[in-house]
OpenMM code with the backbone's topology and positions (N, CA, C; nanometers):
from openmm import Vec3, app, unit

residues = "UNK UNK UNK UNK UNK UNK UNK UNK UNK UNK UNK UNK UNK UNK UNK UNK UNK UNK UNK UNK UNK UNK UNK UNK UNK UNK UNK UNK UNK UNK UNK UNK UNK UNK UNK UNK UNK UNK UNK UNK UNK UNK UNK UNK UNK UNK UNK UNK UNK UNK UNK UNK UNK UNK UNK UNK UNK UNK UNK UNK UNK UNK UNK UNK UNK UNK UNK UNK UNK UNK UNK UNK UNK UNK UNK UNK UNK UNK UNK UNK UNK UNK UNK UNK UNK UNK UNK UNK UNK UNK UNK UNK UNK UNK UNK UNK UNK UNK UNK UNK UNK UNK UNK UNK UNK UNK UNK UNK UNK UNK UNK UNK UNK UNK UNK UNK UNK UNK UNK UNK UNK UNK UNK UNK UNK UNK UNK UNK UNK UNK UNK UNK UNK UNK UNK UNK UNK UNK UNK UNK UNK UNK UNK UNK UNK UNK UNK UNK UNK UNK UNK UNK".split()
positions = [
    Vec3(0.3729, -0.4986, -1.3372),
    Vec3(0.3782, -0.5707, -1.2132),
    Vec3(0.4442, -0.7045, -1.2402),
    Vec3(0.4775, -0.7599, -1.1597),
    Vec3(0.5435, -0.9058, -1.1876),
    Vec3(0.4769, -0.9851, -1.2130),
    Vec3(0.5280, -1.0849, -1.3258),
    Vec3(0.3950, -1.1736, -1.3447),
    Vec3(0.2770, -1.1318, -1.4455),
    Vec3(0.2254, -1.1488, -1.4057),
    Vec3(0.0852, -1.1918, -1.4147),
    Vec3(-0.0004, -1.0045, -1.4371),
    Vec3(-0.0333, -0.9916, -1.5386),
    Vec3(-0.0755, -0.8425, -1.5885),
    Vec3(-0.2350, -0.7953, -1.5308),
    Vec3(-0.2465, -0.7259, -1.4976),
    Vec3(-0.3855, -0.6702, -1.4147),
    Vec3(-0.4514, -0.6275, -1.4537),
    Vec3(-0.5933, -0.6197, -1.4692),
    Vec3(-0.6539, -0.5603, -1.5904),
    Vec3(-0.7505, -0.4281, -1.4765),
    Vec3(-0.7133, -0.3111, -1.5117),
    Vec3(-0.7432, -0.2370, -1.4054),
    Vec3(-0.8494, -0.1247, -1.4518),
    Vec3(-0.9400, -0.0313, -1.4466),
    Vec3(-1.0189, 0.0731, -1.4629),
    Vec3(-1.0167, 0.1618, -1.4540),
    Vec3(-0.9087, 0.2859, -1.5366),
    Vec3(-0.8556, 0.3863, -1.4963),
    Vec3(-0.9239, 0.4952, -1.5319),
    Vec3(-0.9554, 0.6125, -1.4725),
    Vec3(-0.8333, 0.6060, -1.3133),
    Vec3(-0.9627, 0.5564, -1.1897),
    Vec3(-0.8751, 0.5025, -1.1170),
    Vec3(-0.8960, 0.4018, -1.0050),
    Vec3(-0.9473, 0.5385, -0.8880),
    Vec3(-1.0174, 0.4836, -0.8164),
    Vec3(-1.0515, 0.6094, -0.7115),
    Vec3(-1.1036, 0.5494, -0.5963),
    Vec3(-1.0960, 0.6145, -0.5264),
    Vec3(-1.0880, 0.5679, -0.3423),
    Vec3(-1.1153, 0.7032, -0.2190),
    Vec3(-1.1558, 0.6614, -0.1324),
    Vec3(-1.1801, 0.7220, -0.0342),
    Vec3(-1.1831, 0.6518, 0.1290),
    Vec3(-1.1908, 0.7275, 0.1995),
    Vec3(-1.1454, 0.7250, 0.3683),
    Vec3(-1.3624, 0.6436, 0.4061),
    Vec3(-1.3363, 0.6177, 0.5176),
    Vec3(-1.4552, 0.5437, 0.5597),
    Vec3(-1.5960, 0.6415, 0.5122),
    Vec3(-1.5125, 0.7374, 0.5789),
    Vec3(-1.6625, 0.8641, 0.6130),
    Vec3(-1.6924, 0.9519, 0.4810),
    Vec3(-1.5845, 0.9214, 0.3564),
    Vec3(-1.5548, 1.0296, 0.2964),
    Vec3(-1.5485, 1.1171, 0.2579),
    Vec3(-1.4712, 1.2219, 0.3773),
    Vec3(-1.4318, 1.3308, 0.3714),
    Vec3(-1.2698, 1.3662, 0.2393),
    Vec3(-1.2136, 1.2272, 0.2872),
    Vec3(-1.1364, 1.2505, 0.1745),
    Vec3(-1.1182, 1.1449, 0.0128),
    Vec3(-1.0866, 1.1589, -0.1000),
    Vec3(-1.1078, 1.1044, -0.1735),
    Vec3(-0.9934, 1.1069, -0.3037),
    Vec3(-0.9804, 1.0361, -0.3168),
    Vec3(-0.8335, 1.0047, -0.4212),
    Vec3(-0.8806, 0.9443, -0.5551),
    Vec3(-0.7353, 0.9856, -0.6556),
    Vec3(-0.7556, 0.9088, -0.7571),
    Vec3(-0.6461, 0.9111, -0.8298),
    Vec3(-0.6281, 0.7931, -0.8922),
    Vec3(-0.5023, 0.7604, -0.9528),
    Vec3(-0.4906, 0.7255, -1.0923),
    Vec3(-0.4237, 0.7806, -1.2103),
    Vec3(-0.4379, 0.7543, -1.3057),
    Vec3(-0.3576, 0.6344, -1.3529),
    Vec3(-0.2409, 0.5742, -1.2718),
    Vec3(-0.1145, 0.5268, -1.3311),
    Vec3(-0.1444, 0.4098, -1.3256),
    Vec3(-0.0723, 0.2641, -1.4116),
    Vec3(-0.0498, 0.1261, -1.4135),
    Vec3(-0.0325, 0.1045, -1.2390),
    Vec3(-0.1212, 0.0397, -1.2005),
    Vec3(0.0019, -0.0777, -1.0523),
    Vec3(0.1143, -0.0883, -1.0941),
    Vec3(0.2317, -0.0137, -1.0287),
    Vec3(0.3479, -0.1224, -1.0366),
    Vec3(0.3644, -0.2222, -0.9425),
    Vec3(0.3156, -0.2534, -0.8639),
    Vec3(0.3422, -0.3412, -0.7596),
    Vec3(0.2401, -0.3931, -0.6701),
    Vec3(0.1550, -0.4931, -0.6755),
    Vec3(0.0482, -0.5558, -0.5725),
    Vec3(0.0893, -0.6657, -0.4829),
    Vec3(0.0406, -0.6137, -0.3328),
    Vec3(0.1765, -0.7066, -0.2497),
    Vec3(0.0754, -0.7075, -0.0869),
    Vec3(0.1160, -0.7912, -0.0008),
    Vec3(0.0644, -0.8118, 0.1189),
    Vec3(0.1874, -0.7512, 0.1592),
    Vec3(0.1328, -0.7041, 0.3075),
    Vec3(0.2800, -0.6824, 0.3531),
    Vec3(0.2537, -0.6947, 0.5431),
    Vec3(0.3066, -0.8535, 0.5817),
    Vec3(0.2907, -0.8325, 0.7110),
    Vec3(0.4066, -0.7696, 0.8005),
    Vec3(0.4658, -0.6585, 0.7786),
    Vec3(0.5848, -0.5796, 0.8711),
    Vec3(0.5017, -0.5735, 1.0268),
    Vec3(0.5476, -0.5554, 1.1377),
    Vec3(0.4812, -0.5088, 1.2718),
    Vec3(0.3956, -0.3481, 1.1905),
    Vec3(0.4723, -0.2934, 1.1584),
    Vec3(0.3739, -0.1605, 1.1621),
    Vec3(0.2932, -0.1534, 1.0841),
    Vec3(0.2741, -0.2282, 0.9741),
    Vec3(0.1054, -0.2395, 0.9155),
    Vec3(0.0224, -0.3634, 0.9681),
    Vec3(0.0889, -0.4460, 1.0510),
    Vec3(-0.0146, -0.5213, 1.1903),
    Vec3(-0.0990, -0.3957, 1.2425),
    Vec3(0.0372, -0.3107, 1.3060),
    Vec3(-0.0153, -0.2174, 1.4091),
    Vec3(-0.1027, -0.1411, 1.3961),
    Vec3(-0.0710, -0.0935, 1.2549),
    Vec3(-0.1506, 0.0111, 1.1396),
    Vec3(-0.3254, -0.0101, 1.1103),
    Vec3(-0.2833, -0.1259, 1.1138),
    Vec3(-0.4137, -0.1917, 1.0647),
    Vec3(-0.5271, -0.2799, 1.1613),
    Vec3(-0.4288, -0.2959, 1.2544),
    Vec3(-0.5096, -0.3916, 1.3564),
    Vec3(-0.5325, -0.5584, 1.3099),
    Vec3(-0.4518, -0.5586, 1.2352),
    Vec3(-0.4930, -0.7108, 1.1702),
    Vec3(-0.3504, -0.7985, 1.1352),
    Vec3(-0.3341, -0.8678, 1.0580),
    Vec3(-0.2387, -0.9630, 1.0465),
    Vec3(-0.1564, -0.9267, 0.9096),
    Vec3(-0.1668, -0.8619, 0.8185),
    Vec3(-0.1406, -0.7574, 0.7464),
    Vec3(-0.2166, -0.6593, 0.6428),
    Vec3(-0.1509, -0.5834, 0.5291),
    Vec3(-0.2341, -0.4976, 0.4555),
    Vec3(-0.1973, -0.4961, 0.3455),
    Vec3(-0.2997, -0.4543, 0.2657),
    Vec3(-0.2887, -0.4989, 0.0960),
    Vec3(-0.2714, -0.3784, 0.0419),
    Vec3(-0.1595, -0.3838, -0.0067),
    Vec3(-0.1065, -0.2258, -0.0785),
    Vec3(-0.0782, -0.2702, -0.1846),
    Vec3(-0.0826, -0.1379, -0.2909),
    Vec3(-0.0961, -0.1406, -0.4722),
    Vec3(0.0055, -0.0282, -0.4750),
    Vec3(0.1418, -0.0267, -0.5235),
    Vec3(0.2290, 0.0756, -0.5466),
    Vec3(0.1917, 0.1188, -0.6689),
    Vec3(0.1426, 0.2853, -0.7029),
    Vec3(0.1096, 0.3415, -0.8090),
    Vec3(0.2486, 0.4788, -0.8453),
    Vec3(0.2276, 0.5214, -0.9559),
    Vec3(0.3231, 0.6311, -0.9955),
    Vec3(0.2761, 0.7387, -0.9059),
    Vec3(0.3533, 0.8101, -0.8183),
    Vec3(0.3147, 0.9113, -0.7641),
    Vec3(0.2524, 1.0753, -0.8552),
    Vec3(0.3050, 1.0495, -0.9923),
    Vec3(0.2688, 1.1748, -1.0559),
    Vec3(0.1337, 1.1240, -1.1193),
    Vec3(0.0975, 1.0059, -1.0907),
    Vec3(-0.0929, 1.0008, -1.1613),
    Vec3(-0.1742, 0.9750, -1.0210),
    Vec3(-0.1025, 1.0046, -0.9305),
    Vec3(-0.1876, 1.0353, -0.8048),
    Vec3(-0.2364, 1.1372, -0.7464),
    Vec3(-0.3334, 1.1781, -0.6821),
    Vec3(-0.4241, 1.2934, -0.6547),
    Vec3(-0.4809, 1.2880, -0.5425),
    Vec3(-0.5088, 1.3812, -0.4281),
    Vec3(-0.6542, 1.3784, -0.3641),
    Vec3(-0.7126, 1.4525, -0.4060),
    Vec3(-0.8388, 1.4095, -0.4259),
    Vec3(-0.9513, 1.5363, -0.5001),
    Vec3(-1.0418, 1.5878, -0.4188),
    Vec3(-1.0603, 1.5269, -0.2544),
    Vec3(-1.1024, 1.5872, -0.1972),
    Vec3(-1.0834, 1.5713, -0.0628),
    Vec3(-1.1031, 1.6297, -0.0109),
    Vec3(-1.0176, 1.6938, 0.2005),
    Vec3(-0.8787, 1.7226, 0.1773),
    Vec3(-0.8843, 1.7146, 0.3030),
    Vec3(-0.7103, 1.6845, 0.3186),
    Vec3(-0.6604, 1.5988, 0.4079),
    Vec3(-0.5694, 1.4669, 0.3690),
    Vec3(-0.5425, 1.3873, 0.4754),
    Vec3(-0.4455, 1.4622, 0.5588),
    Vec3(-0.4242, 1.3947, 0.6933),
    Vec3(-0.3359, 1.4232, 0.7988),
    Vec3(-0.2393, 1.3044, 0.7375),
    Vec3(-0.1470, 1.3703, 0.7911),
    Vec3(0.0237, 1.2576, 0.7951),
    Vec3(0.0412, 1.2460, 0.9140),
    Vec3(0.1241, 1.1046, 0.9301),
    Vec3(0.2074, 1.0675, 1.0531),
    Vec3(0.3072, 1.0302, 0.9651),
    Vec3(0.4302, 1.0736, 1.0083),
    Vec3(0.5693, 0.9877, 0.9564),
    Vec3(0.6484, 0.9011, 1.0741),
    Vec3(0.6774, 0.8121, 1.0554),
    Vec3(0.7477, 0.7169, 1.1330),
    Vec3(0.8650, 0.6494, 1.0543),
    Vec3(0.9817, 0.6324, 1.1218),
    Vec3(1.1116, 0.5672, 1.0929),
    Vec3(1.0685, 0.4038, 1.0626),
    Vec3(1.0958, 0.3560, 0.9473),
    Vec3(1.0574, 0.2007, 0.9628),
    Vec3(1.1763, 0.1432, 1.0147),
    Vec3(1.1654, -0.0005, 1.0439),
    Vec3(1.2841, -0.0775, 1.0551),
    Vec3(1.4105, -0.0764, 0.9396),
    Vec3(1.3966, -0.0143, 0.8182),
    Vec3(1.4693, -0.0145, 0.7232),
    Vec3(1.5484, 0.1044, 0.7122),
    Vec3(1.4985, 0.2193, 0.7943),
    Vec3(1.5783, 0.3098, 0.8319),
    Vec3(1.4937, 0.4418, 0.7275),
    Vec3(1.3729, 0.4095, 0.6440),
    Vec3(1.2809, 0.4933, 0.5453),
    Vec3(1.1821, 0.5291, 0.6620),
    Vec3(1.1615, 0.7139, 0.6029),
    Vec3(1.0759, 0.7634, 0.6912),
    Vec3(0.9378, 0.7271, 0.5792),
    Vec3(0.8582, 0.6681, 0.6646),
    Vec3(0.7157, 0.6347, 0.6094),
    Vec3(0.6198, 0.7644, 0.6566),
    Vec3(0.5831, 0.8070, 0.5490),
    Vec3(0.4453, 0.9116, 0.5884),
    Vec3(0.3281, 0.8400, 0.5596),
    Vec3(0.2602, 0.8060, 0.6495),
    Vec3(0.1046, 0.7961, 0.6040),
    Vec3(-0.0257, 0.8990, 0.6260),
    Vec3(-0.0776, 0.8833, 0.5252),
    Vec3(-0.2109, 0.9737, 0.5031),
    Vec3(-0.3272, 0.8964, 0.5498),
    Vec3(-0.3942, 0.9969, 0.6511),
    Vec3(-0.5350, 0.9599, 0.7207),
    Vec3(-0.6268, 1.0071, 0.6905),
    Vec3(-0.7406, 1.0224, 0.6998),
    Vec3(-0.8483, 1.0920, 0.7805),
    Vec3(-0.8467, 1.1446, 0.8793),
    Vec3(-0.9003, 1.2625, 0.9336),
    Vec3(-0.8681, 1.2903, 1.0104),
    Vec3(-1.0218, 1.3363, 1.1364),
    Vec3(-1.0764, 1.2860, 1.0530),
    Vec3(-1.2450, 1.2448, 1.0800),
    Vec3(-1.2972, 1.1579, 1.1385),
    Vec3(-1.2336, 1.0505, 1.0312),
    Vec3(-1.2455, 0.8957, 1.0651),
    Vec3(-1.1713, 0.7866, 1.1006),
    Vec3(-1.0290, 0.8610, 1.0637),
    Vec3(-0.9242, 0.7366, 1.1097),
    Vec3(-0.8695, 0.6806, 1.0141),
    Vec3(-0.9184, 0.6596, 0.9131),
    Vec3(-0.9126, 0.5785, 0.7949),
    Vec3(-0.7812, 0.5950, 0.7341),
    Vec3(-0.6844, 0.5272, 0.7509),
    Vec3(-0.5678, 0.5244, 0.6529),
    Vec3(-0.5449, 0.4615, 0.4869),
    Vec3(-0.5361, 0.5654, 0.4213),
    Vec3(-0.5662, 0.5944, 0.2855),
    Vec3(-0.4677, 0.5526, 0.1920),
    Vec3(-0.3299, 0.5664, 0.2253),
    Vec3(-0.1894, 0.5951, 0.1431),
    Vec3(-0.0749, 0.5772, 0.2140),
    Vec3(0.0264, 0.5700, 0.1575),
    Vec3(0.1546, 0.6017, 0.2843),
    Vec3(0.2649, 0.6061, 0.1061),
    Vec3(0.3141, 0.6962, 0.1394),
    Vec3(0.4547, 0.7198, 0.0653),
    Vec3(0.5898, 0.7044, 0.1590),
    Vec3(0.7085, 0.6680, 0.1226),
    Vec3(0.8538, 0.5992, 0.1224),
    Vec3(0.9129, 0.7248, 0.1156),
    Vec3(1.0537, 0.7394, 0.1849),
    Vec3(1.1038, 0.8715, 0.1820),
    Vec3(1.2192, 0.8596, 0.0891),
    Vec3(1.2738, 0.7044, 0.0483),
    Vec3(1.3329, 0.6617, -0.0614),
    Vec3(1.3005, 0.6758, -0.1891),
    Vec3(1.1341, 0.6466, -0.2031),
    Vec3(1.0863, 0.6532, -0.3511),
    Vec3(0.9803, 0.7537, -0.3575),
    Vec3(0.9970, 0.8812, -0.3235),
    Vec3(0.9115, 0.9496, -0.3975),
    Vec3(0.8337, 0.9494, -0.5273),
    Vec3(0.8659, 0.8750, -0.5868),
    Vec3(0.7910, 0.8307, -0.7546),
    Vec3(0.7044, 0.7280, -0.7171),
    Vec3(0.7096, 0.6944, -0.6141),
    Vec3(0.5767, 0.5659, -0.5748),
    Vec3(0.4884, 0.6283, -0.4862),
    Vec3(0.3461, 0.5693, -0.5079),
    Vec3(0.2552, 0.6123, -0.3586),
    Vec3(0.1993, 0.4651, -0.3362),
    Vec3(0.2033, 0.3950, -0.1945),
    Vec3(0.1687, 0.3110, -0.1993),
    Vec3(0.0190, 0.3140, -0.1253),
    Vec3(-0.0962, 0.2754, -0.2105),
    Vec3(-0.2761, 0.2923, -0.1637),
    Vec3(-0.3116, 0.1427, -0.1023),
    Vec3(-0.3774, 0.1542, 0.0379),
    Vec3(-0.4174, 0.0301, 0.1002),
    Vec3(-0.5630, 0.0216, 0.0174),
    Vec3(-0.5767, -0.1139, -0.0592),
    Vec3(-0.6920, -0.1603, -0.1175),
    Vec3(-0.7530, -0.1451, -0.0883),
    Vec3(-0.8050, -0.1562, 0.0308),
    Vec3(-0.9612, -0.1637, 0.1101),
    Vec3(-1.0509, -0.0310, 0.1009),
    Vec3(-0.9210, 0.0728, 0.0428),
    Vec3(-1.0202, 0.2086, 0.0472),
    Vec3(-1.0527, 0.2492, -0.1058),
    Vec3(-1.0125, 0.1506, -0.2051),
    Vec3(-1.0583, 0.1669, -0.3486),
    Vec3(-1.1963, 0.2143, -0.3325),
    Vec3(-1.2932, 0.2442, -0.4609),
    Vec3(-1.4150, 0.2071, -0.5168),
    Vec3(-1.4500, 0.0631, -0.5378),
    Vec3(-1.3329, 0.0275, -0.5750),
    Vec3(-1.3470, -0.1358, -0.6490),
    Vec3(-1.2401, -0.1984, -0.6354),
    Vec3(-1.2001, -0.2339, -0.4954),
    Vec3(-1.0731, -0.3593, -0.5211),
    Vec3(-1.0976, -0.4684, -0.5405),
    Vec3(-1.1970, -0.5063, -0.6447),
    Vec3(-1.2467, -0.6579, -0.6654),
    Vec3(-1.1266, -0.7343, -0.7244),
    Vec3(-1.0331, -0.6320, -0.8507),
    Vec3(-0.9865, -0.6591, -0.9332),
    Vec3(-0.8472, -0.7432, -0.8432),
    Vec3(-0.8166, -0.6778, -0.6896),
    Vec3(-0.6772, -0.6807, -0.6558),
    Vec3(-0.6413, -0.8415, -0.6844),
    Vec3(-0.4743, -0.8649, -0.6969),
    Vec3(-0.4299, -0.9646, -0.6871),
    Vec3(-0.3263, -0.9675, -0.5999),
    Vec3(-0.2385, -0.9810, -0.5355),
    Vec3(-0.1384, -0.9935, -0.4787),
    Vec3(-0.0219, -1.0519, -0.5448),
    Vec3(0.0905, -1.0286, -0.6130),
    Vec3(0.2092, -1.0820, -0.6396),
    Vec3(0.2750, -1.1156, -0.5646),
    Vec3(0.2598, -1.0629, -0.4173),
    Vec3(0.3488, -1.1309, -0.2974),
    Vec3(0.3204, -1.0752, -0.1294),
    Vec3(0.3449, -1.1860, -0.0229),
    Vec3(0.3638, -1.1582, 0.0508),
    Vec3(0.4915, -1.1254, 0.0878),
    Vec3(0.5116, -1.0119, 0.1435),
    Vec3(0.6405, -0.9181, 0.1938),
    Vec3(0.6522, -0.9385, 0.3359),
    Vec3(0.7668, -0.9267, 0.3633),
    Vec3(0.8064, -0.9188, 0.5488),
    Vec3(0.7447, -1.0705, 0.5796),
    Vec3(0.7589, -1.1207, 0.5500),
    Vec3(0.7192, -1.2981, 0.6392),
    Vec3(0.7761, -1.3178, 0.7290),
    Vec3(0.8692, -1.2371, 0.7216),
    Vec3(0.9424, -1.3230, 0.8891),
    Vec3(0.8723, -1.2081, 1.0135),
    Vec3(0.7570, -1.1517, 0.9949),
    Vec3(0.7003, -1.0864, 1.0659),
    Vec3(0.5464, -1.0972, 1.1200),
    Vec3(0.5297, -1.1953, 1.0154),
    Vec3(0.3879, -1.2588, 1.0014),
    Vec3(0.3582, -1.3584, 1.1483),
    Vec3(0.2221, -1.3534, 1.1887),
    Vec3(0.1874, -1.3650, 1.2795),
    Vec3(0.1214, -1.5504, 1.2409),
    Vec3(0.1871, -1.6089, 1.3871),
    Vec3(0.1909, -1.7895, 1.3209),
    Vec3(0.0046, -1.8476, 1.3075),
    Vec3(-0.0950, -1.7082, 1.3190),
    Vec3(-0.2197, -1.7613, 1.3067),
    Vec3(-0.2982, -1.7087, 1.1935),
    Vec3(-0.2056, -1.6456, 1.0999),
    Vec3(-0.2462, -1.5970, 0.9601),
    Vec3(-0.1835, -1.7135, 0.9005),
    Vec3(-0.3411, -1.7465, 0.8105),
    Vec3(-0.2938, -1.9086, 0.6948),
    Vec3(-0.2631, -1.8203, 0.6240),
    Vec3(-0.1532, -1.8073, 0.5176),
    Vec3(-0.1229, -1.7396, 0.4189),
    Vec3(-0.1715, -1.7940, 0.2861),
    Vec3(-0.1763, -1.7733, 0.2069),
    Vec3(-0.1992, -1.8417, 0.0120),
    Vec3(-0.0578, -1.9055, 0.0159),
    Vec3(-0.0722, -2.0693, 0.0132),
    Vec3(0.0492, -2.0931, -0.0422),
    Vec3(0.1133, -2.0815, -0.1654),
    Vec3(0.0047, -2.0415, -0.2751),
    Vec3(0.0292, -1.9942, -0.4012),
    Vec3(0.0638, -1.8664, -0.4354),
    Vec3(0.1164, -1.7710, -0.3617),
    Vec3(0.1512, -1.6779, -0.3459),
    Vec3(0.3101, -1.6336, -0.2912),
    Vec3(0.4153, -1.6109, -0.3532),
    Vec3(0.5136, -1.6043, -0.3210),
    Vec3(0.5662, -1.4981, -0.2122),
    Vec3(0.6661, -1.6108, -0.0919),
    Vec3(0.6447, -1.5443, 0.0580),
    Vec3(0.8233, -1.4783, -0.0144),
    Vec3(0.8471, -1.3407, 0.0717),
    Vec3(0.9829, -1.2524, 0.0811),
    Vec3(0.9546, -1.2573, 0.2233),
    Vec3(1.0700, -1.2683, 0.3046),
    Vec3(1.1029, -1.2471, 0.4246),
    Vec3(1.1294, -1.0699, 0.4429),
    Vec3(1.1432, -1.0222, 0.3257),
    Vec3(1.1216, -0.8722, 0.3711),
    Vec3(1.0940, -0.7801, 0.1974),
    Vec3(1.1344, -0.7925, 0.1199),
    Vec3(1.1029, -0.7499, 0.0134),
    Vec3(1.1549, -0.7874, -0.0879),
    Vec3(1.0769, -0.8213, -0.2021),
    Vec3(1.1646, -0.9048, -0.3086),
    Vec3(1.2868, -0.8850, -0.3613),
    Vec3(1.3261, -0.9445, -0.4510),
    Vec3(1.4205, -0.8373, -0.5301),
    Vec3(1.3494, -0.7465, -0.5956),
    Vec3(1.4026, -0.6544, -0.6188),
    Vec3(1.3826, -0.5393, -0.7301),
    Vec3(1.2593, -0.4663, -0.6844),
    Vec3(1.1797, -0.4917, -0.5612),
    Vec3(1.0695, -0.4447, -0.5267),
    Vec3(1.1189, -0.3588, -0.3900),
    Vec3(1.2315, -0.3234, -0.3591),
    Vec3(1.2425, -0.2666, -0.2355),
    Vec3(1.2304, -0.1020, -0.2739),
    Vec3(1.2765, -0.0372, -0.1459),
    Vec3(1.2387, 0.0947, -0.1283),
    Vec3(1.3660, 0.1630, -0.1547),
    Vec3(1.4755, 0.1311, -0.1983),
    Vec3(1.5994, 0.2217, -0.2461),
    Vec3(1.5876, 0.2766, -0.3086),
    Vec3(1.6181, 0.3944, -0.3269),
    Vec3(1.6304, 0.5234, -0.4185),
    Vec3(1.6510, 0.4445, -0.5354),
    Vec3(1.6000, 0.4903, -0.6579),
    Vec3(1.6549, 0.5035, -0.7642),
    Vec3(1.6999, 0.6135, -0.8432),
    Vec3(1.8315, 0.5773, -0.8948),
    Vec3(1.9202, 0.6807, -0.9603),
    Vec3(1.8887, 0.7070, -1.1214),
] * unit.nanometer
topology = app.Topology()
chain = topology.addChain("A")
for resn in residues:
    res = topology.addResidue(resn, chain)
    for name in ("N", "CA", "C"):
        topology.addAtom(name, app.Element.getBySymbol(name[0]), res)
């Protein structure tokens, strides 16, 4: 991850409110990030959401099965996200650019005590009544080297 190294508990595991469904991930974070875009406002009901980009091949559900919605982002990447379909609970969302990433919203860990954030993403989307961390470095949409382009 950038920066600053994470000391994490592997493998990491998570589930939906009600849990019916339940995940687990074996891989390093590559990436811990806020991200206020409109559609994880919308997503979330809040001012933004705390996602941990993991290797998609040490990722798992071990139990249910989430529902998908895919939606076109503003970047022109079809976003699938994984729900509940019980509870509502949005679990995951994978990039139609980076299949080798899954990106997991914190809040549904076992233990996101550990999270840190390396950055807020999309700022120019951020809502003017979220105080942000000024110690936390703002991207108006995604850092360098942290975006969603294919890699070759």
């Amino acid at each position: 991850m950038s920066g600053e190294r994470l000391t994490v508990a592997l493998p990491m595991t998570g589930q939906c409110l009600c849990g019916a469904v339940q995940y687990e991930s074996s891989g390093e974070p590559v990436f811990a990030l806020l991200c206020h875009c409109r559609d994880c406002q919308r997503q979330s009901g809040g001012a933004y959401t705390a996602g941990l980009r993991v290797p998609a091949a040490s990722f798992r559900v071990t139990k249910g099965e989430p529902k998908d919605y895919t939606k076109t982002a503003d970047s022109g990447n079809r976003i699938t996200r994984a729900f509940c379909s019980e509870c509502g609970c949005m679990l995951f969302l994978r990039v139609s650019a980076r299949p080798d990433l899954v990106a997991i919203r914190v809040g549904t860990l076992d233990d996101p005590s550990w999270f840190r954030p390396a950055a807020d993403i999309f700022v120019q989307s951020a809502q003017p009544w979220d105080h942000m961390n000024p110690d936390i470095p703002k991207y108006q949409t995604y850092p360098p080297g942290q975006d969603y382009e294919p890699r070759l």
